[in-house]
MIRO-811150 format. One record per atom (N, C-alpha, C): residue number from 0; x, y, z; residue in three letters. Coordinates in pm, 1 decimal. Atoms other than C-alpha are relative to their C-alpha. Layout:
[site NUM,[X,Y,Z],ala]
...
This chain:
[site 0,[-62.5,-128.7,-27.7],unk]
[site 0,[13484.7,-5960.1,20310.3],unk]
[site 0,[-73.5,114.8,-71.3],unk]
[site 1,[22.9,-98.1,66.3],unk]
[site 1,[13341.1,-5776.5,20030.6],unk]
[site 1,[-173.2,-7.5,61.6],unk]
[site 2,[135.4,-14.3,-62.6],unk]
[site 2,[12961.2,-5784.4,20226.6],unk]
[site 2,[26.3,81.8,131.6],unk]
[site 3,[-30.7,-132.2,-122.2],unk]
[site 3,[13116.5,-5595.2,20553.1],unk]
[site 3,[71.9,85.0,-79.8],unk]
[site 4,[-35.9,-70.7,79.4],unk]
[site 4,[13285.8,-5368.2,20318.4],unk]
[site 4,[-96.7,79.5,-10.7],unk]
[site 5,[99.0,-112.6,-2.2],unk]
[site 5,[12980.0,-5228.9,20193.8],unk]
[site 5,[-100.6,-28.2,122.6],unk]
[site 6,[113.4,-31.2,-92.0],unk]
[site 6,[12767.9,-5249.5,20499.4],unk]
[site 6,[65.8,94.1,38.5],unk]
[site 7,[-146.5,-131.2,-34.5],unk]
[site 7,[13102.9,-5047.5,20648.4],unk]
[site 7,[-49.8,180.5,-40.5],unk]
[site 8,[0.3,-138.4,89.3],unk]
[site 8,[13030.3,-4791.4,20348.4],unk]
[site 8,[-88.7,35.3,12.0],unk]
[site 9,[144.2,-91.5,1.7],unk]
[site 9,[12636.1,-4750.6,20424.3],unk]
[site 9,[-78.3,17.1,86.0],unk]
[site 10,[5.1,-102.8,-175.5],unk]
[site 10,[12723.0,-4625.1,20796.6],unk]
[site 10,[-46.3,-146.4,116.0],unk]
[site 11,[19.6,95.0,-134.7],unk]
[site 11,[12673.8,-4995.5,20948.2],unk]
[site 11,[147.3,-33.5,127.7],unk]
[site 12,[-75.9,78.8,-113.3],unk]
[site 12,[12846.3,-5160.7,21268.3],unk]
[site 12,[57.9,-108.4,-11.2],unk]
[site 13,[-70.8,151.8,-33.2],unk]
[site 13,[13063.8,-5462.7,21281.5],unk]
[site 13,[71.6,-21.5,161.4],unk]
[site 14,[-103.8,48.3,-116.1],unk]
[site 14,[13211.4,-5644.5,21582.9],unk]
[site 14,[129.9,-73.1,-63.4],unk]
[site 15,[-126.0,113.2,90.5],unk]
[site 15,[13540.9,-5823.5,21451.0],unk]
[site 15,[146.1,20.1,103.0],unk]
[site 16,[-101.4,21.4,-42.5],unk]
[site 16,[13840.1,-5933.6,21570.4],unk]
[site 16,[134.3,89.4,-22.7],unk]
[site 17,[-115.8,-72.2,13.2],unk]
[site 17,[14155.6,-5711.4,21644.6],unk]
[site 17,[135.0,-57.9,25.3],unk]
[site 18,[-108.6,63.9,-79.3],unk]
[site 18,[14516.3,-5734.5,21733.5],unk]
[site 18,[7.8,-31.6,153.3],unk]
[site 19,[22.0,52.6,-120.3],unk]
[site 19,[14428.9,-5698.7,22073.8],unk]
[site 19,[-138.7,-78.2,26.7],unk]
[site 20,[140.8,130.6,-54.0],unk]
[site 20,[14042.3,-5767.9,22222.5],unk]
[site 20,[-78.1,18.1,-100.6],unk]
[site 21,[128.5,-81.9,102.9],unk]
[site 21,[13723.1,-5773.2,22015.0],unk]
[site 21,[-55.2,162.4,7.3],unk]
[site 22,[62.5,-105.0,-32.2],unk]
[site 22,[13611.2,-5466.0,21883.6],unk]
[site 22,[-149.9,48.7,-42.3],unk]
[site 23,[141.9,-107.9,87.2],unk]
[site 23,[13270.8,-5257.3,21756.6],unk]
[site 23,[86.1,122.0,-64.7],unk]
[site 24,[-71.5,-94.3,84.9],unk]
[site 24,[13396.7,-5082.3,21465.3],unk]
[site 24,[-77.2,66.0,-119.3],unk]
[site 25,[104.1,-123.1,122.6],unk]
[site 25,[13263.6,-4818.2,21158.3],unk]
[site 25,[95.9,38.4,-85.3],unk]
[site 26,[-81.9,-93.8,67.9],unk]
[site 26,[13362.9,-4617.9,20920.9],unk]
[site 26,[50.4,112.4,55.1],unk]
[site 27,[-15.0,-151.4,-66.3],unk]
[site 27,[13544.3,-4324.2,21086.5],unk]
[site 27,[-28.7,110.0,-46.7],unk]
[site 28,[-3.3,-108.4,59.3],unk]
[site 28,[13517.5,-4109.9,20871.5],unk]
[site 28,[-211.9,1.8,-28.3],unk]
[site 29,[161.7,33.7,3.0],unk]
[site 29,[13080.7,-4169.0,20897.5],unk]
[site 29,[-124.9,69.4,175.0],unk]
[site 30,[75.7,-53.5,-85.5],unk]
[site 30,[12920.1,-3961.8,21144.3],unk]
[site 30,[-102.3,-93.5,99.5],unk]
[site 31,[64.6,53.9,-73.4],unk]
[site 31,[12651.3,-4131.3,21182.0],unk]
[site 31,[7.7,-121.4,86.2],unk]
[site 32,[-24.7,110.0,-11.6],unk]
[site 32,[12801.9,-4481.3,21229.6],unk]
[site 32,[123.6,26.9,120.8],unk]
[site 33,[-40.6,-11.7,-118.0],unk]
[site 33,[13015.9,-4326.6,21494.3],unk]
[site 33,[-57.0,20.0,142.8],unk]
[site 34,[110.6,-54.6,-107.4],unk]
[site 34,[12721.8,-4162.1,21695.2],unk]
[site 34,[-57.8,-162.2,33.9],unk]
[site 35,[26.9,152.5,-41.2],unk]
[site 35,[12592.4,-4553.1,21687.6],unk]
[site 35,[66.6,-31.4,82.1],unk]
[site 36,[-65.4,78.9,-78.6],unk]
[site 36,[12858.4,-4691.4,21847.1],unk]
[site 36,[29.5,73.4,128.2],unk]
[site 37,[4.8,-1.8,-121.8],unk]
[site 37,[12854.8,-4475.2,22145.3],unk]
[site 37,[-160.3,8.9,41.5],unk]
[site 38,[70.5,22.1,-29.6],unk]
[site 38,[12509.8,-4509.5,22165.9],unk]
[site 38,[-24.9,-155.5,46.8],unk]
[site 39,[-32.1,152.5,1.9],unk]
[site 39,[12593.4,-4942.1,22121.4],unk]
[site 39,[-15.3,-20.3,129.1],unk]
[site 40,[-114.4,-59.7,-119.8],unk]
[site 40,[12852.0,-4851.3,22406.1],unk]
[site 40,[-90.0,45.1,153.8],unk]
[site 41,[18.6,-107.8,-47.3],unk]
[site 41,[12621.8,-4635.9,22600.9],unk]
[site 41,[130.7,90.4,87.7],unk]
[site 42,[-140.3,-104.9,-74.7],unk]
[site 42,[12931.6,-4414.4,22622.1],unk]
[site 42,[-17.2,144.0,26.6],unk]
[site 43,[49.8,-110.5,7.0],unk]
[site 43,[12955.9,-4089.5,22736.8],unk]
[site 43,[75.7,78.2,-149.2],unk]
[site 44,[-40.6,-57.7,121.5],unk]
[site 44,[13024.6,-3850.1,22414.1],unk]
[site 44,[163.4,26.0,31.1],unk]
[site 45,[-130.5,-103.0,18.8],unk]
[site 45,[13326.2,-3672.7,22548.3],unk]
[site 45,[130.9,-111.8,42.3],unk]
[site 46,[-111.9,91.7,-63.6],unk]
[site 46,[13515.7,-4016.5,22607.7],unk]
[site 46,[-9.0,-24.0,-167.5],unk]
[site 47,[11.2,21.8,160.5],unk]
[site 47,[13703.2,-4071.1,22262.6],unk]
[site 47,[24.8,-175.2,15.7],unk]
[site 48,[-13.0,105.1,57.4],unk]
[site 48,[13732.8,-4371.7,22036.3],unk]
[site 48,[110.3,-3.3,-51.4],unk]
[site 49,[-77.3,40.4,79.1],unk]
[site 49,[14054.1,-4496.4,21904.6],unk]
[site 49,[-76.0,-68.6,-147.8],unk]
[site 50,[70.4,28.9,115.3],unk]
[site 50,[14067.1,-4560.2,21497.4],unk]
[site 50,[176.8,-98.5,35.8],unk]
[site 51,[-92.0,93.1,75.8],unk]
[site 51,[14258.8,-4828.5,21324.3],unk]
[site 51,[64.1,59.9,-90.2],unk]
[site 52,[-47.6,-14.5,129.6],unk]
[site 52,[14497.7,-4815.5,21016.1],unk]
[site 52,[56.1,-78.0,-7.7],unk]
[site 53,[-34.1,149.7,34.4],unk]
[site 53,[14652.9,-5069.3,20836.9],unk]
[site 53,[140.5,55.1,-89.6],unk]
[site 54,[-76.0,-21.9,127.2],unk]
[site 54,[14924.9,-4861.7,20618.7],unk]
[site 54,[57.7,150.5,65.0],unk]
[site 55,[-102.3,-121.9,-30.3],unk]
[site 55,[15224.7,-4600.4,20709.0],unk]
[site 55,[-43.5,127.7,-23.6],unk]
[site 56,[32.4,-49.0,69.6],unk]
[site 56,[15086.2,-4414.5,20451.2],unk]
[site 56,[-138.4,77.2,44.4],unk]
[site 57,[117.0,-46.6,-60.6],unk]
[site 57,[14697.2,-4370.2,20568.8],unk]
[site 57,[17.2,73.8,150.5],unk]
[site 58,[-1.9,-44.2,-122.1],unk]
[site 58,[14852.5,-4307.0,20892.9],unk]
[site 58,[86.5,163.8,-26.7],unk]
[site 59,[-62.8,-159.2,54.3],unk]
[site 59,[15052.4,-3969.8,20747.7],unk]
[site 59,[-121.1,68.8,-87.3],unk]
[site 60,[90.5,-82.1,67.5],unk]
[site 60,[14726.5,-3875.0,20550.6],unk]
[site 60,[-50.1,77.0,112.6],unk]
[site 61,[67.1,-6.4,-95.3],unk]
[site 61,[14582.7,-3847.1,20874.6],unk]
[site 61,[43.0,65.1,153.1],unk]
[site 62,[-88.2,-150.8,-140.3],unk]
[site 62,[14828.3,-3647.1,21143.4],unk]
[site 62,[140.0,2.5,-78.7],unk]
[site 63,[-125.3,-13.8,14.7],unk]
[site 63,[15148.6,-3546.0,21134.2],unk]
[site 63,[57.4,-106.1,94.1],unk]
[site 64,[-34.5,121.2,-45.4],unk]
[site 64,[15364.8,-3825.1,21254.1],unk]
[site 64,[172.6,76.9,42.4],unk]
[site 65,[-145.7,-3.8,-44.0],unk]
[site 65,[15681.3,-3707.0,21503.8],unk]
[site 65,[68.2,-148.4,-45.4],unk]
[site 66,[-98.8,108.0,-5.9],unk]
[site 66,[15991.8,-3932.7,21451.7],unk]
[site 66,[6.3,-84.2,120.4],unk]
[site 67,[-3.7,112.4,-129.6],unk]
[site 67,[15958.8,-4036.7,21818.2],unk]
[site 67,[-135.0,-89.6,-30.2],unk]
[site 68,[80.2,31.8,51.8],unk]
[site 68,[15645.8,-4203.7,21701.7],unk]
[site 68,[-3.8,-122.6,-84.5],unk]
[site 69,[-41.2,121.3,87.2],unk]
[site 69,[15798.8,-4426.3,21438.6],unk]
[site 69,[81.1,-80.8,68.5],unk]
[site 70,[-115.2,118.3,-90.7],unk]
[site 70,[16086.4,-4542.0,21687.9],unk]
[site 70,[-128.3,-56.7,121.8],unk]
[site 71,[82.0,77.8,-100.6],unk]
[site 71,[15786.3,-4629.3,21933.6],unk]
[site 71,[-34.7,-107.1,-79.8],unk]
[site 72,[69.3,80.0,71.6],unk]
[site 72,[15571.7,-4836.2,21674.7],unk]
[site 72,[99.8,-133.4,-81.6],unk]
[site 73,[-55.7,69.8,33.9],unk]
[site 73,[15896.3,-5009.3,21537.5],unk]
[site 73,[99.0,-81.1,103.3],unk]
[site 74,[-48.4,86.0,-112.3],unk]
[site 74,[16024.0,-5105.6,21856.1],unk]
[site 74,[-144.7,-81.8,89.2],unk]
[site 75,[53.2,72.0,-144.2],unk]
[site 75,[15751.1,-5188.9,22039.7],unk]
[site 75,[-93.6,-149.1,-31.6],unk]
[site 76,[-29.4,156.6,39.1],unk]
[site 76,[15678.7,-5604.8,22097.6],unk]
[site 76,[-195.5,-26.3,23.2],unk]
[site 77,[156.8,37.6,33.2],unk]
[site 77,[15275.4,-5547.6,22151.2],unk]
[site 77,[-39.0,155.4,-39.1],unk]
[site 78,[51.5,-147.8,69.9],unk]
[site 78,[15054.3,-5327.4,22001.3],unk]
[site 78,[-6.4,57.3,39.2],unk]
[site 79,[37.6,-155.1,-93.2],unk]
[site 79,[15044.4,-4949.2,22071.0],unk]
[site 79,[-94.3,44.6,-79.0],unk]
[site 80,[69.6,-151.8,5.7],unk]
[site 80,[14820.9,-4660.0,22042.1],unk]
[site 80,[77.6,117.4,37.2],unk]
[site 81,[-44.9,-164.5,-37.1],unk]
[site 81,[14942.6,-4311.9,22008.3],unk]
[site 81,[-68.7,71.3,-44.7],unk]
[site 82,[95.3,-132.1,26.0],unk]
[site 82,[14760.0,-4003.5,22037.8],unk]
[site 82,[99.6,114.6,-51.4],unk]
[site 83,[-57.7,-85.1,77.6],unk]
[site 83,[14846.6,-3770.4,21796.3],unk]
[site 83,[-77.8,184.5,41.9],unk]
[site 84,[45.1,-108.7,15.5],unk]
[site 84,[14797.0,-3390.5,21782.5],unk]
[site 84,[-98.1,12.2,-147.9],unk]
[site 85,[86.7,-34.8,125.0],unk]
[site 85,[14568.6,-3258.5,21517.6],unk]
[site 85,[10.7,-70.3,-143.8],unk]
[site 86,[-9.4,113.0,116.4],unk]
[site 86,[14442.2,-3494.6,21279.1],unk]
[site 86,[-81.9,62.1,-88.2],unk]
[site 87,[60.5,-82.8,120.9],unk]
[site 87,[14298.0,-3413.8,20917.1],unk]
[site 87,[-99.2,-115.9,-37.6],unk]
[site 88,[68.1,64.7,97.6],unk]
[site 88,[14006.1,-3516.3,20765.2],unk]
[site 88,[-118.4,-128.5,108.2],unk]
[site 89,[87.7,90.3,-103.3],unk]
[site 89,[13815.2,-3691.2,21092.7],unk]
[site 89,[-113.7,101.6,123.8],unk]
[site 90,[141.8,-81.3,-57.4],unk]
[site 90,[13459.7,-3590.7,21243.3],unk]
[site 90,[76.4,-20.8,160.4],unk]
[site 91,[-29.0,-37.8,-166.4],unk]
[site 91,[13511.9,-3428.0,21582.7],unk]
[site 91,[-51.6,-80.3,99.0],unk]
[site 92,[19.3,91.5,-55.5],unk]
[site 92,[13317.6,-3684.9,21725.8],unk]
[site 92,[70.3,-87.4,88.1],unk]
[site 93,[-63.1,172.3,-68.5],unk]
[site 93,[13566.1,-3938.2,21744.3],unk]
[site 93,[145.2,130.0,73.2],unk]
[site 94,[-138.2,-48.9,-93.0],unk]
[site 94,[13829.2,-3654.7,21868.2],unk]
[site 94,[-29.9,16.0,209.8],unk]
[site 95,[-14.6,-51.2,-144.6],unk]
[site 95,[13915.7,-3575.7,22242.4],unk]
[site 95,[-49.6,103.2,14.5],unk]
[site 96,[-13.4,-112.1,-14.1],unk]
[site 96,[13888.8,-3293.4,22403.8],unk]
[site 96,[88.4,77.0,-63.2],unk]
[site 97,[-78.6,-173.2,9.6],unk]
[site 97,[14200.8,-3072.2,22344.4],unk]
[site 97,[22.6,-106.1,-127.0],unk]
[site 98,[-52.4,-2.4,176.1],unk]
[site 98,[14137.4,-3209.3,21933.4],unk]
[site 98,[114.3,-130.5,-20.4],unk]
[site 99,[-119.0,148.9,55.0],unk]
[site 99,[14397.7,-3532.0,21949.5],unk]
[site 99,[-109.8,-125.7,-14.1],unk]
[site 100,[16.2,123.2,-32.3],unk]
[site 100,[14340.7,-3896.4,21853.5],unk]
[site 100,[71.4,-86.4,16.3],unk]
[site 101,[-94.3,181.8,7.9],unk]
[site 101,[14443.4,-4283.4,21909.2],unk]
[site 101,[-23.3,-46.0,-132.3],unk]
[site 102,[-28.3,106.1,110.5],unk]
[site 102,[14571.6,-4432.1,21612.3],unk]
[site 102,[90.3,-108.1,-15.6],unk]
[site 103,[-94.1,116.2,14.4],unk]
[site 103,[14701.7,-4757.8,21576.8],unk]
[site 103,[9.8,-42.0,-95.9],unk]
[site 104,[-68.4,62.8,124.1],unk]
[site 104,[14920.8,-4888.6,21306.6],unk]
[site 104,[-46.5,-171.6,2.8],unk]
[site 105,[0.4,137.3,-17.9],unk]
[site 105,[14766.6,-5242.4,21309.5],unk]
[site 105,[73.7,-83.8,-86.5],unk]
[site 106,[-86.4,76.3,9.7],unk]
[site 106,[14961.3,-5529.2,21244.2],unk]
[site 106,[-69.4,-184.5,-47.2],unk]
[site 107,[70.2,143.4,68.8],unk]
[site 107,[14698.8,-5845.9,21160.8],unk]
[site 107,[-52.9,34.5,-77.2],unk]
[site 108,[20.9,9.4,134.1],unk]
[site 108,[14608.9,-5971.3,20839.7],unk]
[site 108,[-143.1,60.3,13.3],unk]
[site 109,[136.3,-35.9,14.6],unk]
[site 109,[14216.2,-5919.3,20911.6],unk]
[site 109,[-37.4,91.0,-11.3],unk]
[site 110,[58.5,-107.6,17.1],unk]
[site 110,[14198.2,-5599.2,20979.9],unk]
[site 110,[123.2,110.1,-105.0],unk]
[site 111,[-107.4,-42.7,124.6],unk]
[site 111,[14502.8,-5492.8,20728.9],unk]
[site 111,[-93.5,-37.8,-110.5],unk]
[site 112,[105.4,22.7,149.8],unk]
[site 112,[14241.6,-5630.5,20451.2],unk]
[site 112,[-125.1,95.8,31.1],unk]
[site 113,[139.0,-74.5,-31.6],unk]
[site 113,[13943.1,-5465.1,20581.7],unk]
[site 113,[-36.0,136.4,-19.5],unk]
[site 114,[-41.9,-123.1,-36.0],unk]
[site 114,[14093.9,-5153.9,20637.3],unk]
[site 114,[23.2,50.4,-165.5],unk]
[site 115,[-60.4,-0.7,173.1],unk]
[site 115,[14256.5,-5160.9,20256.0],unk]
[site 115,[-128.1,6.8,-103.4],unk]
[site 116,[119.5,6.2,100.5],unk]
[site 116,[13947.9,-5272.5,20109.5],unk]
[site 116,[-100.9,123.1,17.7],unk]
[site 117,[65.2,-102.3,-64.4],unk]
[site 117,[13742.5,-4982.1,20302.0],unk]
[site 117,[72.0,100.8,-65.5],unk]
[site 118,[-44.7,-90.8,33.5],unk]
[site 118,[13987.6,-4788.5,20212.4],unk]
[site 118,[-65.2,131.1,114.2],unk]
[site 119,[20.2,-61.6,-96.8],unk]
[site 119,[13911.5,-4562.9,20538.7],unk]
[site 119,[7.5,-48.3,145.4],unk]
[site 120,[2.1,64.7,-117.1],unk]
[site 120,[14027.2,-4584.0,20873.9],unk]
[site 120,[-127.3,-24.8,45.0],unk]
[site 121,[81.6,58.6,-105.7],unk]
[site 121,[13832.5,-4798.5,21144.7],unk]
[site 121,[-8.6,47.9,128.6],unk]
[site 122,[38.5,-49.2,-173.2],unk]
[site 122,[13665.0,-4719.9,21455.2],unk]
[site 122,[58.2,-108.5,110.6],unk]
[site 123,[-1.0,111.5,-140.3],unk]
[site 123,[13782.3,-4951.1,21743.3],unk]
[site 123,[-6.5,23.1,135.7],unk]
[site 124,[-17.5,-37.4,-130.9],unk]
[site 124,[13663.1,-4970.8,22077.1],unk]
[site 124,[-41.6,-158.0,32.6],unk]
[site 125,[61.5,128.7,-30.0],unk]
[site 125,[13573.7,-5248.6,22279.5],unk]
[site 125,[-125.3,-54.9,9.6],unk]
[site 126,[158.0,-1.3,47.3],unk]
[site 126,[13282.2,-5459.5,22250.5],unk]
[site 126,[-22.8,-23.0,119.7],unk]
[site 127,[61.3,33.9,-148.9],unk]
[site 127,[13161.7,-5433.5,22587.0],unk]
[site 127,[-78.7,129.4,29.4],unk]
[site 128,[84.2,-115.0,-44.9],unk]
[site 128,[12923.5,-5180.7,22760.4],unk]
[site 128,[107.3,54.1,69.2],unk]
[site 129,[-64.9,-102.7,-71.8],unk]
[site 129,[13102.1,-4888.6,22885.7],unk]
[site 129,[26.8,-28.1,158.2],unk]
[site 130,[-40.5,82.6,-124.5],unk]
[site 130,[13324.5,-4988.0,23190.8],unk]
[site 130,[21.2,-140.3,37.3],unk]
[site 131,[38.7,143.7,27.3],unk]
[site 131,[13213.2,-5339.6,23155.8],unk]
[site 131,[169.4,-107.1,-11.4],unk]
[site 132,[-156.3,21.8,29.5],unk]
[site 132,[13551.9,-5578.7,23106.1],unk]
[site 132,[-32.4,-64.7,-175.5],unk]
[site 133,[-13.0,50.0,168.6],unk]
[site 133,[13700.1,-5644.1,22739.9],unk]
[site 133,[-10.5,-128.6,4.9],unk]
[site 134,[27.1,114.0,82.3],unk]
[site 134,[13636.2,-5907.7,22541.7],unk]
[site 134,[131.5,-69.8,-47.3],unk]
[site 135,[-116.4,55.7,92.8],unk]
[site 135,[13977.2,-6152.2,22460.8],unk]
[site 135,[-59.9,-104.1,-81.2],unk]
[site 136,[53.6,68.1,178.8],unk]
[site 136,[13755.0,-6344.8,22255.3],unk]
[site 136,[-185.8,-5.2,17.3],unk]
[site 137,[159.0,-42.5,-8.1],unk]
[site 137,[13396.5,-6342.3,22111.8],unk]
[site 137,[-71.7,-75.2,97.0],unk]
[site 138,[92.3,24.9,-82.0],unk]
[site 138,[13237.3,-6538.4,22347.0],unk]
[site 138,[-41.0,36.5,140.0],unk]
[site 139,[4.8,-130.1,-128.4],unk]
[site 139,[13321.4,-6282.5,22600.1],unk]
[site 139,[-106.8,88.6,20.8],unk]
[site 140,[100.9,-98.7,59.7],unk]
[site 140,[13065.3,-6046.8,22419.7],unk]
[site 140,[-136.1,10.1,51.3],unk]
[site 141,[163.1,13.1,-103.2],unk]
[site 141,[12739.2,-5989.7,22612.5],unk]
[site 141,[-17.5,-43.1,-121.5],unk]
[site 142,[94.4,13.5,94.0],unk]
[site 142,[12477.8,-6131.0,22384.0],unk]
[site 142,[-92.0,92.9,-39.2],unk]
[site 143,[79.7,-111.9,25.6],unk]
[site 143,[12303.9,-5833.4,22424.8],unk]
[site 143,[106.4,140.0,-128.0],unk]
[site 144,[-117.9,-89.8,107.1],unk]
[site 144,[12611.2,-5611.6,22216.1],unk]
[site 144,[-15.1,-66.5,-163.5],unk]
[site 145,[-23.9,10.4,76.0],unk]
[site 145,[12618.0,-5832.2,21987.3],unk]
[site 145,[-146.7,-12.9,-103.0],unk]
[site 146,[173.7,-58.3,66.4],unk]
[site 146,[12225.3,-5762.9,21889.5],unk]
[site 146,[15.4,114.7,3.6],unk]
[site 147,[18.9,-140.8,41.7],unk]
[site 147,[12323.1,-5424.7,21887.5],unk]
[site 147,[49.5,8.9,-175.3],unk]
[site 148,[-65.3,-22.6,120.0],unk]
[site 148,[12538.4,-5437.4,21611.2],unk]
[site 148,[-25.1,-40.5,-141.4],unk]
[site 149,[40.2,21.6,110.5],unk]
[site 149,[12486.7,-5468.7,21225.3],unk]
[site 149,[44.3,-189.4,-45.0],unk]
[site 150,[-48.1,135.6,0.5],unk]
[site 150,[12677.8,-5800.7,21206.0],unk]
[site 150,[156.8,-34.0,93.3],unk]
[site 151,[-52.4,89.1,-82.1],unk]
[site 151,[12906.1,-6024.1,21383.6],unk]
[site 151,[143.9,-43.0,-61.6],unk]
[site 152,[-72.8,66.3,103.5],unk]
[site 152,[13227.3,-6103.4,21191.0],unk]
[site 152,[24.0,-155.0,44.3],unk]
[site 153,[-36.4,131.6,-47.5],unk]
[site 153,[13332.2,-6473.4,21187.2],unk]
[site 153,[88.3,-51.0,-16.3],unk]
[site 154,[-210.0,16.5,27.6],unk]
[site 154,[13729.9,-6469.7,21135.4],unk]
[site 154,[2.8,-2.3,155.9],unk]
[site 155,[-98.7,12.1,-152.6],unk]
[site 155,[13906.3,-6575.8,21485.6],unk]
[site 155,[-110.6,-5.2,128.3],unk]
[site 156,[66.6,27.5,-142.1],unk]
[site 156,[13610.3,-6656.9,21689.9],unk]
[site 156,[24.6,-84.3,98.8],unk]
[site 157,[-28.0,62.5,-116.0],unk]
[site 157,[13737.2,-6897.1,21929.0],unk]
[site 157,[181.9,12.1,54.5],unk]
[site 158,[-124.3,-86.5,-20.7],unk]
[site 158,[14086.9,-6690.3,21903.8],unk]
[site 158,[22.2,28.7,149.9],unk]
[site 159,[-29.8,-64.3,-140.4],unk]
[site 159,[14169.4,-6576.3,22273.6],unk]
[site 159,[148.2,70.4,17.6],unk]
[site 160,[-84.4,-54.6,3.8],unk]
[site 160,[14370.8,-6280.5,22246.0],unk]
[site 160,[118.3,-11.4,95.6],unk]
[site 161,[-64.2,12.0,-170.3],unk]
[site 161,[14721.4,-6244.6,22452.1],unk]
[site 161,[19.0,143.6,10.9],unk]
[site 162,[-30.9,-87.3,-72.0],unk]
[site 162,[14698.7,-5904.0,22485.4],unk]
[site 162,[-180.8,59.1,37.8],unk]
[site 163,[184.8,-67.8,-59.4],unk]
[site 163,[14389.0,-5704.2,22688.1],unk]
[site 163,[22.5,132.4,-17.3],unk]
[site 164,[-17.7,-127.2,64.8],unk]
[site 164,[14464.0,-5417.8,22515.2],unk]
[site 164,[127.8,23.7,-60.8],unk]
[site 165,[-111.8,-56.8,37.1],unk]
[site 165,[14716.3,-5198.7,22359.0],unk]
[site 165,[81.4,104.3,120.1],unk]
[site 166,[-15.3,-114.6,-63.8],unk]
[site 166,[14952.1,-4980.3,22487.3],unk]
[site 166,[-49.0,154.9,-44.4],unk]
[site 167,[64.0,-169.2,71.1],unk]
[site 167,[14854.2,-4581.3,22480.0],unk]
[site 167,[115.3,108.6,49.9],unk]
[site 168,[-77.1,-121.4,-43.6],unk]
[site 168,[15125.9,-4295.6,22437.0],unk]
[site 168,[-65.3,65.6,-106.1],unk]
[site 169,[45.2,-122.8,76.7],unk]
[site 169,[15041.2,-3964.1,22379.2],unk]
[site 169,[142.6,63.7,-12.4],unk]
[site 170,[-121.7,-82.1,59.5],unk]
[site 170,[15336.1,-3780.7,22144.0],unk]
[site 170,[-38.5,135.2,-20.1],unk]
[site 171,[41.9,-129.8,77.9],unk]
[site 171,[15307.0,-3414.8,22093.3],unk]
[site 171,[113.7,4.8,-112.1],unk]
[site 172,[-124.0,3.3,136.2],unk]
[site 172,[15470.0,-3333.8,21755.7],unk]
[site 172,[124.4,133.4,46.7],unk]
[site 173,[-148.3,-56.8,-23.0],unk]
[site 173,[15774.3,-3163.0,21951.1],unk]
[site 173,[18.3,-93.1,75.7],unk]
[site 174,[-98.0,111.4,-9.3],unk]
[site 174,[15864.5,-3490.9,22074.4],unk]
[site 174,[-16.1,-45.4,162.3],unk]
[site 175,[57.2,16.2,-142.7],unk]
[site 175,[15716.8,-3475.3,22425.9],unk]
[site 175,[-86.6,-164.8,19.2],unk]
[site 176,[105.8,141.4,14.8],unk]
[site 176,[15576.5,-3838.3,22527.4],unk]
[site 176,[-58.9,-12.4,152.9],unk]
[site 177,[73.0,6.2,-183.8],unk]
[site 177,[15345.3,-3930.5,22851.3],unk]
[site 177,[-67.5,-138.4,-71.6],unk]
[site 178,[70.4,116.6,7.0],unk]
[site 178,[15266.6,-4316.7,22865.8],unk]
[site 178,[-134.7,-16.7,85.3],unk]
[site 179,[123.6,38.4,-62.9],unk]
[site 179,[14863.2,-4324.7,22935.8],unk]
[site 179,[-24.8,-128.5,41.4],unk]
[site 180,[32.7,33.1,-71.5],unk]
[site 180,[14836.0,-4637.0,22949.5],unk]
[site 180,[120.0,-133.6,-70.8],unk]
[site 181,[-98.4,51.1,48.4],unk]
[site 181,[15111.6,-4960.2,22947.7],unk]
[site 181,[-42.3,-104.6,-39.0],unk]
């Protein structure tokens, strides 16, 4: 753990296992190690990246958090994503257009340690080429992605996720919700 840690901290790439599919992940808060991964990706720029968090807490450093927000994340039976309004302290990069991101409260041990030990949210997107289909487990992973990337993690490789994603609501902080995606 403590060897992706600091690769993490000196702007490298990991692929590793999420709650939902495999992802390609960074330091978010790392410019450059974000510009990588849509280069990885070949994504276009103005399509964002969801980040990770692992802690209530990191997730209030980081937007303001409506109450409808907490009743989503504590009710709901697979993982979500919600896009928040204006977040603090994250390169525009990884934002949208109109300035929101996806943050997910994750919920497995792997990336709850990773995240802790980093001490900075995670990048997550999928490890696949842009469009391409996700990955529910690593051997999904082109072989070519996974030569993009700095290293490979090796927690839950023959894992086969049951979800193929998360869900995605966008909350505005007056309480407005629109389910992107279910």
């Amino acid at each position: 753990m403590e060897n992706i840690v600091n690769l993490l901290k000196s702007g490298g790439t990991i692929l590793y296992p999420t709650d939902t599919i495999w992802g390609i992940g960074c330091d978010a808060t790392n410019i450059e190690a974000v510009n990588k991964i849509f280069e990885i990706k070949k994504r276009e720029k103005n399509k964002s990246m969801i980040i990770l968090v692992e802690s209530e807490k990191r997730l209030q450093d980081l937007v303001d958090v409506p109450e409808m927000a907490w009743e989503i994340i504590d009710l709901s039976e697979k993982p979500v994503t919600i896009v928040y309004e204006k977040p603090r302290g994250l390169p525009k990069e990884l934002l949208a257009d109109d300035g929101s991101i996806g943050i997910r409260l994750v919920k497995n041990d792997f990336c709850k340690k990773l995240i802790t030990k980093l001490n900075k949210p995670l990048v997550s997107t999928s490890a696949n080429f842009s469009g391409d289909k996700s990955p529910l487990k690593f051997s999904d992973i082109s072989p070519e992605i996974i030569g993009l990337v700095d290293y490979a993690v090796e927690e839950d490789r023959e894992k086969v996720s049951e979800y193929s994603g998360s869900s995605v609501i966008k909350i505005w902080n007056d309480n407005r919700i629109k389910v992107l995606r279910e």
